[in-house]
C-alpha positions in Angstrom: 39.2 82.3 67.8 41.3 82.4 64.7 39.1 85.8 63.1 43.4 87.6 63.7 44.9 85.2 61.8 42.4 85.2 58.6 42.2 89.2 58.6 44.4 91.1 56.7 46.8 93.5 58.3 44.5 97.0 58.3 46.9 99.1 60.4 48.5 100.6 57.2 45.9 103.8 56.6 44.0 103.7 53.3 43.6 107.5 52.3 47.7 107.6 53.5 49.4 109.4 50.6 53.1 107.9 49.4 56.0 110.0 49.9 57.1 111.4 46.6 60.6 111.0 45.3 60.6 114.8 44.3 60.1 115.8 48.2 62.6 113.5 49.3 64.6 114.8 47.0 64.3 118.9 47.4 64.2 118.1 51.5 67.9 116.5 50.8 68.4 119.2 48.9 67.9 121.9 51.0 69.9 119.9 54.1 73.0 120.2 51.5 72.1 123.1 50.7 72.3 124.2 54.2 75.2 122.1 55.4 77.4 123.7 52.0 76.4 127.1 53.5 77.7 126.4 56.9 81.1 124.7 55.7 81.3 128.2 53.5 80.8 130.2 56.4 83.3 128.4 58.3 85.9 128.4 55.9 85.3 132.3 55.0 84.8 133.4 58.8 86.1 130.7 60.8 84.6 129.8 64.3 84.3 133.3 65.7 80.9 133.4 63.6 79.4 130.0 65.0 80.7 130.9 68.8 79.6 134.6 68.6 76.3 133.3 67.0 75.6 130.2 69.4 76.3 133.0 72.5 73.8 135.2 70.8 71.3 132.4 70.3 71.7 131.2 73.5 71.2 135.3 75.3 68.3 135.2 73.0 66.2 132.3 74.5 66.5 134.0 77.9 
């Protein structure tokens, strides 16, 4: 009757590995990384490279 409320909570997995601070930290990296290289291109080519390059991507999936 009760057995659920004298368990303890085993829905957290026990082999489950912790998330590093070193991956969280080269996966934000490489997000800037990639959002500085977009704002570069931008600013060097304007938005005739992200049009031209959406239409192509776009031709490309059909």
């Amino acid at each position: 009757m009760f057995t659920a409320m004298t368990q303890p909570d085993q829905t957290q997995d026990e082999n489950a590995v912790p998330i590093s601070r070193t991956g969280l930290l080269l996966l934000g990296g490489g997000a800037g990384g990639l959002l500085l290289t977009g704002l570069l291109l931008w600013w060097r080519e304007g938005d005739r490279l992200f049009t031209d390059g959406l239409i192509a991507a776009i031709v490309a999936c059909f």
